[in-house]
N, C-alpha and C positions, 0 to 999 in steps of 0.2 A: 775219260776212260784211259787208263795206261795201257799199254800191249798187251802186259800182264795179264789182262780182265779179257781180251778178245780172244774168242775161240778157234779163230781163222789161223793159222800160224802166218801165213802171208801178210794177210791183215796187218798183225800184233807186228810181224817186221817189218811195216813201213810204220806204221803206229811210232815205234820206239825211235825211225832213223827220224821222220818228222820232229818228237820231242827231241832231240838230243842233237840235232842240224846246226854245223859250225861253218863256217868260212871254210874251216880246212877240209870238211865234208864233200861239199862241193864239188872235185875229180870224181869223185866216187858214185856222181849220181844215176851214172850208165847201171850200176846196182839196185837201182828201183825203178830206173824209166825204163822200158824198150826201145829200142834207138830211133824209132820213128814217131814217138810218143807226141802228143796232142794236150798244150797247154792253151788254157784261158784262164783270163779272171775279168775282174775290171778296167785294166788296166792292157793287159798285154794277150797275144794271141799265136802262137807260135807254134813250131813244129820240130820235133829234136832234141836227142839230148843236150848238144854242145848251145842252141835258144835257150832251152830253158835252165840252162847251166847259168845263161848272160842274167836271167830274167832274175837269180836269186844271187848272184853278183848284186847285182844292183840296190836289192834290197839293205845287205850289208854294206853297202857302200852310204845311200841315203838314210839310215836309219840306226840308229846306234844299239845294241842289243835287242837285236830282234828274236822272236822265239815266241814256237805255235805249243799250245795244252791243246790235246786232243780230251774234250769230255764226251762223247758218245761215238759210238763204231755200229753202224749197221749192214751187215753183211749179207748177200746171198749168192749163189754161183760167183760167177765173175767181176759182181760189183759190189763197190760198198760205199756208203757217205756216211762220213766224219764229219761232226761238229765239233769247234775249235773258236778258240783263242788266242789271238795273235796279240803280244804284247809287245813293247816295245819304245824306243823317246826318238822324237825328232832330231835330227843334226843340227837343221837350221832357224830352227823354230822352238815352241818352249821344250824346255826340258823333262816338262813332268811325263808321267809312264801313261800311253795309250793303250785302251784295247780295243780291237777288233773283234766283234763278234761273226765267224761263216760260217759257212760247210762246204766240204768237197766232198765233187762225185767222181770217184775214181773207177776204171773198168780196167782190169788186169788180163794178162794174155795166160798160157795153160803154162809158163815157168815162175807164174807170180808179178811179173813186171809190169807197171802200168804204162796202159796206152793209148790211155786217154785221161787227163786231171782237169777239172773244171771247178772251181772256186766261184761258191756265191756269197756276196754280202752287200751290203747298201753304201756306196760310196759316197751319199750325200751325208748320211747320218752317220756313218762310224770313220767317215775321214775327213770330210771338207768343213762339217759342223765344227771341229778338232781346229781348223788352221787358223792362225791369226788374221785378221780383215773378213776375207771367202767366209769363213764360220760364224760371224755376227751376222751377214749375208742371208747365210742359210737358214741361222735360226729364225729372222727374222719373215721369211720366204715362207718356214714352215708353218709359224705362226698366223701366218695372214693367211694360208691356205687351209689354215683348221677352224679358221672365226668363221 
């Protein structure tokens, strides 16, 4: 779903900063977080804008065009979760375009900002399956766990 489609205007404006998220973005995220704001995913667990500022450093830094499609925005009071698609190529690894299928559950405060982002998706299946060695591993793991 693009901003466009979301009713929320909150919503739709983090909707849009999500799709359109650059490196040079990045200063700017005090504009969608609350300064106290409350990040998890898989990976990382952190509190802050200036954390989670590091948190999507990083990403651009290991990940060579990286970038979320928001397909669904489900909204109510203060919360909403968004389903997405994170695409993207490895640096160090093959080159071909990965996706990531998640959802975030985001909760916003009463000026829109959010203050809490939590990201779900299955690290075994949408990244580790993906990595050269670990992902022959995996699939193999997951195969003998469904015979």
């Amino acid at each position: 779903m693009t901003a466009a489609r979301c009713s929320d205007p909150r919503v739709a404006r983090i909707v849009e900063a999500f799709e359109a998220l650059t490196p040079a973005d990045l200063p700017r995220l005090g504009d969608l977080f609350a300064p106290d704001a409350h990040f998890k995913d898989p990976f990382n667990e952190v509190r802050g804008v200036p954390a989670i500022r590091q948190v999507f450093e990083h990403m651009y830094v290991a990940l060579d065009s990286p970038r979320f499609v928001i397909h669904d925005v489900v909204a109510q009071g203060d919360q909403c979760v968004l389903t997405w698609d994170f695409i993207f190529r490895f640096r160090r690894f093959s080159r071909e375009l990965q996706t990531v299928r998640g959802a975030s559950h985001l909760k916003l405060d009463a000026h829109g900002l959010i203050t809490a982002h939590r990201d779900y998706w299955d690290v075994a299946e949408e990244l580790y399956e993906k990595l050269p060695g670990v992902g022959v591993l995996m699939r193999w793991l997951k195969r003998r766990a469904n015979s």
